[in-house]
C-alpha positions as CSV (number, residue, x, y, z in Angstrom):
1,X,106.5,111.7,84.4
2,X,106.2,110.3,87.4
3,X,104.5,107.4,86.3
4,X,107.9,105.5,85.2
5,X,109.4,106.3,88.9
6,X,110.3,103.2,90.9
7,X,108.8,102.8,94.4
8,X,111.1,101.5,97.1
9,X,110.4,100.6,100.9
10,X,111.4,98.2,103.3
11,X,109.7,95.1,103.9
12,X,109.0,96.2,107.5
13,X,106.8,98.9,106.3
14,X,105.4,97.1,103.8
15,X,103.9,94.5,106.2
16,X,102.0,96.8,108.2
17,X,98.6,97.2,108.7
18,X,97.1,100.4,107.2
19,X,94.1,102.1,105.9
20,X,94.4,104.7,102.8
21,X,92.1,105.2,100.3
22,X,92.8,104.1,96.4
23,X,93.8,108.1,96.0
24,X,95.7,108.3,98.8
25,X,97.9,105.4,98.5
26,X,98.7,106.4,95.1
27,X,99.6,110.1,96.5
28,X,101.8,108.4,99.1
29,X,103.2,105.9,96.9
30,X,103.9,109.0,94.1
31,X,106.0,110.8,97.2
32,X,107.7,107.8,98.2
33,X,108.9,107.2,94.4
34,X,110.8,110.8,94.3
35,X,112.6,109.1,97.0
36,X,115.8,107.6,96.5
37,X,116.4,104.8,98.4
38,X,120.2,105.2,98.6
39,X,119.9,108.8,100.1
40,X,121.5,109.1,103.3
41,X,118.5,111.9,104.2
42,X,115.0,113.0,103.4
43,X,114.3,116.4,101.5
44,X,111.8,118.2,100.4
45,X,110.1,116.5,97.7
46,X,108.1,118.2,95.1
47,X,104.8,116.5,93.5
48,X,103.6,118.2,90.0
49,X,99.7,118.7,90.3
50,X,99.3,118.2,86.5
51,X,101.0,114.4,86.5
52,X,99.9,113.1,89.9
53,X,95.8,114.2,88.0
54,X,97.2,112.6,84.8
55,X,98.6,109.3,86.8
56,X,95.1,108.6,88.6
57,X,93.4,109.8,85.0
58,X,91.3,112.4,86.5
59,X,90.1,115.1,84.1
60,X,88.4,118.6,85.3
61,X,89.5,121.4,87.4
62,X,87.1,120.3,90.2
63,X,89.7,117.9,91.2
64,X,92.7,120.5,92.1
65,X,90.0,121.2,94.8
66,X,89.7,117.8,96.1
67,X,93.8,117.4,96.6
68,X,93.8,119.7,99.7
69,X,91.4,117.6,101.2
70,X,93.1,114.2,100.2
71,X,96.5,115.4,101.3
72,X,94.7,116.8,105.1
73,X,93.3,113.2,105.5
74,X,96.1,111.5,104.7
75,X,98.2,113.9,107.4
76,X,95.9,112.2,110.3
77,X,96.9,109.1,109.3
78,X,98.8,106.9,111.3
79,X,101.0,104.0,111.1
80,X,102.1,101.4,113.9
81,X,105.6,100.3,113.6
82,X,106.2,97.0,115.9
83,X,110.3,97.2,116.8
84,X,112.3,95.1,118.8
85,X,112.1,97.3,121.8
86,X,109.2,99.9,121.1
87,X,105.8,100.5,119.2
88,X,106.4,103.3,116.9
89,X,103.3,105.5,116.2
90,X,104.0,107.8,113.2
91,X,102.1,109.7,110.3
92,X,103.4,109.7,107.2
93,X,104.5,113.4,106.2
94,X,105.6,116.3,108.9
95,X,103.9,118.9,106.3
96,X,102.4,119.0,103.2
97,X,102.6,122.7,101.3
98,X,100.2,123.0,98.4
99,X,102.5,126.1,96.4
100,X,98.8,128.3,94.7
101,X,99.5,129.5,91.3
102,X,102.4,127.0,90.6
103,X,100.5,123.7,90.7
104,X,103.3,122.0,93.1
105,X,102.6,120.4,96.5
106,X,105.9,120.2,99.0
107,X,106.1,117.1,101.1
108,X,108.1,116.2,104.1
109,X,108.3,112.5,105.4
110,X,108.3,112.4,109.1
111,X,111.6,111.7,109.9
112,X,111.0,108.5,111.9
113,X,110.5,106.7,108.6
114,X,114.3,107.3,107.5
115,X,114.9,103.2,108.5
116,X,112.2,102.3,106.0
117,X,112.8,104.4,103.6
118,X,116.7,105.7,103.4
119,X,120.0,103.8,102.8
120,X,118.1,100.7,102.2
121,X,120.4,97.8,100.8
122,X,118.9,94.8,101.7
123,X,114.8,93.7,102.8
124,X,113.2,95.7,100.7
125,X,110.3,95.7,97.8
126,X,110.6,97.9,94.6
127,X,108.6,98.0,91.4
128,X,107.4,101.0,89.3
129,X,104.9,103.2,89.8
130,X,103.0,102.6,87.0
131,X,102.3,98.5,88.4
132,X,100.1,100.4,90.4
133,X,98.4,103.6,89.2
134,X,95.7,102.1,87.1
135,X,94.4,99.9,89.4
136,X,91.1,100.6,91.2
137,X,90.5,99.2,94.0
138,X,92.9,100.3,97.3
139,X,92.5,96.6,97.8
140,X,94.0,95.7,94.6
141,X,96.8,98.1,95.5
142,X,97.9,96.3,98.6
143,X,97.3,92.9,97.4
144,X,100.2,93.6,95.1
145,X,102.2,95.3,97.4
146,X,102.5,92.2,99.3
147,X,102.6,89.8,96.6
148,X,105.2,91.4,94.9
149,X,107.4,91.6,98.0
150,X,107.5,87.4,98.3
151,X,107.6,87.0,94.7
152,X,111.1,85.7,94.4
153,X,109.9,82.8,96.8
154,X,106.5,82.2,94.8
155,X,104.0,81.5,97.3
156,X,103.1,83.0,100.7
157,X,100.3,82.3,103.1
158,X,98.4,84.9,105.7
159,X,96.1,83.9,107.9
160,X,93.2,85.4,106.9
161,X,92.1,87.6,109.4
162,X,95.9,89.0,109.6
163,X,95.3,89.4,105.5
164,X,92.3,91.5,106.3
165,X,94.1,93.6,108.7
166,X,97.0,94.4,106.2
167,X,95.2,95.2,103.0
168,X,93.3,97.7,105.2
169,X,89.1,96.2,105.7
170,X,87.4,97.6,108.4
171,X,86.4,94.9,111.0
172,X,82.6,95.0,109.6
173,X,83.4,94.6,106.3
174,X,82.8,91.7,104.2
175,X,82.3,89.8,107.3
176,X,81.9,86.6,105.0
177,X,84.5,84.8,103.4
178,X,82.6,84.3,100.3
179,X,81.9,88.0,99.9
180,X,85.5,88.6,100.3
181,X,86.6,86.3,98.0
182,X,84.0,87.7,95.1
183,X,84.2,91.4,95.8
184,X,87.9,91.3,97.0
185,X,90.4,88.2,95.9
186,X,88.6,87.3,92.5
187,X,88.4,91.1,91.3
188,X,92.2,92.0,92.6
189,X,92.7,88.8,91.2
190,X,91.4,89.9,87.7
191,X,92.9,93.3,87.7
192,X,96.3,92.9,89.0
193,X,96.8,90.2,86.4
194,X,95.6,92.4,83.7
195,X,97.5,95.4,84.7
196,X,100.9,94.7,86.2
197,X,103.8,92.3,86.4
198,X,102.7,89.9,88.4
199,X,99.9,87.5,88.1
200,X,98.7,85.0,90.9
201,X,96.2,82.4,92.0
202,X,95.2,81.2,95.4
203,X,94.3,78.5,97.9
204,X,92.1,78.6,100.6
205,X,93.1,77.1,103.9
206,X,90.5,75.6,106.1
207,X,89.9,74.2,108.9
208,X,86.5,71.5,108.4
209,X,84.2,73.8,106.5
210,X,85.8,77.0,107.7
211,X,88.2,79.0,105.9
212,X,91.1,80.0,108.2
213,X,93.6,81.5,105.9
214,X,95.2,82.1,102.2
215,X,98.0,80.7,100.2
216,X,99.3,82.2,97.1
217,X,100.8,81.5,94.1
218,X,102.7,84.5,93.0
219,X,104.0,84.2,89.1
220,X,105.7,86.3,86.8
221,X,102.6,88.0,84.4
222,X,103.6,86.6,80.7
223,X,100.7,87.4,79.4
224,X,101.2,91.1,80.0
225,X,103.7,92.3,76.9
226,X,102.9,96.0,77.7
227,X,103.9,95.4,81.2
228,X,107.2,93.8,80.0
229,X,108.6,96.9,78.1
230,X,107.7,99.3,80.8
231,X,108.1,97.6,83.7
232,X,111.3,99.1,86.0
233,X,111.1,96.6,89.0
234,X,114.0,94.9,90.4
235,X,114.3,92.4,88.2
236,X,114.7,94.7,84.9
237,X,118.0,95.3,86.3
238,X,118.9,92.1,87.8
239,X,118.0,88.5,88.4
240,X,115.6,88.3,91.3
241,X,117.9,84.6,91.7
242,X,120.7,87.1,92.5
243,X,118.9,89.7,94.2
244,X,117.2,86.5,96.4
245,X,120.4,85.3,97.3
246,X,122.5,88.0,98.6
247,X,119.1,88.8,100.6
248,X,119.4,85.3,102.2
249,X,122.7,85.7,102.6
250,X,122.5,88.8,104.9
251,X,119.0,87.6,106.3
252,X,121.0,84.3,107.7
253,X,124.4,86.6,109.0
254,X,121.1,88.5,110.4
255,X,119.5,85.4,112.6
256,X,122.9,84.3,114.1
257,X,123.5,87.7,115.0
258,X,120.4,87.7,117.0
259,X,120.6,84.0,118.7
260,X,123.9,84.0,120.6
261,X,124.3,80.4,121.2
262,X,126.4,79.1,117.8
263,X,124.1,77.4,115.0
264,X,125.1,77.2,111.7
265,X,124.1,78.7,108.8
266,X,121.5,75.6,107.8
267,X,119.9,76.1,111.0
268,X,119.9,80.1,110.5
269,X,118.2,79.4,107.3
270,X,115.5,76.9,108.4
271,X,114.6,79.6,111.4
272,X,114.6,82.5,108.8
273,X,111.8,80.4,106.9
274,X,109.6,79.5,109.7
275,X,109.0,83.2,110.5
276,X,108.5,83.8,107.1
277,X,111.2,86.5,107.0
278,X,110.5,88.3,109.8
279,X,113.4,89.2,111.8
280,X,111.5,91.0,114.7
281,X,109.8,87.6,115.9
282,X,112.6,85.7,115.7
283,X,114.2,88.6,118.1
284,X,111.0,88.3,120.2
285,X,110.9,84.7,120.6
286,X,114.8,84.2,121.5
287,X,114.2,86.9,124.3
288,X,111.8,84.4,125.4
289,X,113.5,81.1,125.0
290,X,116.0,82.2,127.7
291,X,113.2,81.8,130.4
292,X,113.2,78.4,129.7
293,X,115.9,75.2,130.0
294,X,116.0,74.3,126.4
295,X,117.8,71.4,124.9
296,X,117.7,72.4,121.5
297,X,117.5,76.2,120.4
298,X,116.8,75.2,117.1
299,X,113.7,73.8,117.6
300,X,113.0,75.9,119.8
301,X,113.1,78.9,117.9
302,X,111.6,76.9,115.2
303,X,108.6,76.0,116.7
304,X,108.0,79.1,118.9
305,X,108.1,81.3,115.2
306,X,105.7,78.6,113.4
307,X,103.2,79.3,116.3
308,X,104.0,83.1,116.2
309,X,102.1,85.2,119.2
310,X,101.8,81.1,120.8
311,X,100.9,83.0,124.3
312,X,97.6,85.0,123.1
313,X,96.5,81.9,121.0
314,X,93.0,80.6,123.1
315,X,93.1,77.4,120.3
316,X,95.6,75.7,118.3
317,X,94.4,73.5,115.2
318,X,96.5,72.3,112.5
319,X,95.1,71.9,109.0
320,X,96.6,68.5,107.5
321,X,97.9,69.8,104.6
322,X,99.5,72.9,105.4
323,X,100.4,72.8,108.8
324,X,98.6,76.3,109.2
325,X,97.7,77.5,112.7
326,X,93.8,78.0,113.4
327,X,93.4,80.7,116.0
328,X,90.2,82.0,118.0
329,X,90.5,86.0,117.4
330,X,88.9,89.0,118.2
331,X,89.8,91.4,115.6
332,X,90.9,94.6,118.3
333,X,92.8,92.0,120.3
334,X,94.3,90.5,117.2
335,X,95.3,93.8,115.7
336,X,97.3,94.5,118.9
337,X,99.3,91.3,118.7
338,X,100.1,92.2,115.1
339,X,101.7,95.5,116.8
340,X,103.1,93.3,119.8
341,X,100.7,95.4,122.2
342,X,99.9,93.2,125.3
């Protein structure tokens, strides 16, 4: 069953912005679990009708009819990759083949996504498949997604309209913070701690009355005993204090291989943490420190990944008790400065 497979992509992929429905995240997230994440190359991987029905706990024949449709939507779907040197556009499969009369549907992964998907040894999420399939809302979905990938480090904060572009709501929807947080963060809230691993609770960042972004607190779900003895994450197989480690490790070799003037491994670490692990800013705002006469690179580099995309900021507030940025945004602009996309 496919249920018990473990899902495995980099952290680079799972920090885009992208918008499936509940079915056809699930569909994608069933492919990606045939993948194995130490496999040097993609193949052609083979989803059994009969369990992907039985995982979304779908019952009548009606609903072999539907997959064709699912699978053709999801083919136009496209995700943005920002690299250090390029925007990748890609969809997610090359071809889909639904196999009539043997109840089989052939998937290929377009083979741009063999970074975020093959060889992967370090900077990347896993959990099982099952975390995920009997939750409801695609919100729900991505919520713990993200969660789950900065669970070793407890808590993690988005800015809120950034939050809103990565679990996938439209610009017009749930334009106010309030109906987000009933119809969105309270109910994924609710479901995600009665279904999976992980459990959390959050903070709201504001700036006066306004709500500018969201902190959570990411805990291991001990309430959940089902959970425990079927659970095939990362941590069934090792510490996630060991696992965290050797990530950090490589993360800081990582940083000093992109900043060329000699910092130690302290100062490697304190930059790391400022982007909030992402390696591609830090690449981005070294390239720009050397238009400048610094003094110190540290703080440099420090300050200029705190600030993040500092240039297309029209306002800079900073909430006393977070330190979070406030930021004027439209939401096209601020989608392409997620993408790097001046």
């Amino acid at each position: 069953m496919i249920d018990k497979n473990q899902v495995t992509k980099a952290n680079d992929l799972n920090l885009r912005a992208y918008k499936l429905s509940r079915i056809e995240q699930l569909f994608l997230l069933s492919v990606i679990s045939l993948v194995q994440p130490t496999d040097e190359d993609f193949k052609t991987y083979k989803i059994n009708i009969k369990d992907f029905i039985n995982l979304l706990s779908l019952k009548g024949k009606s609903k072999y009819c539907d997959l064709p449709k699912i699978t053709k939507s999801l083919m136009t779907k496209v995700i943005e990759i920002k690299r250090s040197h390029s925007l990748l556009q890609v969809c997610w499969f090359s071809s889909v083949e639904h196999k009539t009369g043997e109840g089989i549907i052939e998937v290929e992964f377009s083979p741009k996504l063999k970074p975020y998907l093959l060889n992967l040894k370090n900077n990347f999420v896993s959990y099982s498949l099952n975390q995920v399939s009997n939750l409801s809302s695609k919100y729900s979905i991505r919520i713990y997604e993200l969660l789950r990938q900065f669970s070793y480090q407890k808590t993690v904060k988005f800015n809120l309209e950034e939050f809103r572009l990565l679990i996938g709501i439209d610009s017009g929807e749930y334009p106010r913070y309030s109906n987000l947080k009933q119809r969105v963060l309270n109910k994924s809230k609710k479901e995600i701690s009665k279904k999976t691993d992980i459990d959390f609770n959050f903070e709201e960042i504001k700036s006066g009355r306004k709500v500018i972004g969201i902190k959570f607190y990411i805990n291991k779900n001990k309430n959940n005993k089902a959970v425990d003895e079927i659970a095939m994450s990362l941590d069934s197989t090792s510490t996630e204090n060991e696992i965290h480690k050797n990530n950090e490790k490589n993360y800081i070799e990582k940083v000093k291989s992109i900043i060329k003037e000699p910092i130690d491994s302290d100062d490697a670490h304190k930059i790391y943490k400022a982007s909030n692990g992402n390696l591609s800013l830090i690449e981005k705002i070294y390239e720009k420190s050397k238009k400048y006469d610094i003094d110190s690179i540290v703080a440099f580099m420090i300050s200029g990944v705190k600030s993040n995309y500092k240039d297309d900021i029209k306002s800079v507030k900073k909430d006393h008790f977070n330190d979070f940025d406030q930021r004027t945004y439209d939401f096209e602009d601020l989608e392409k400065k997620l993408l790097g996309i001046k």
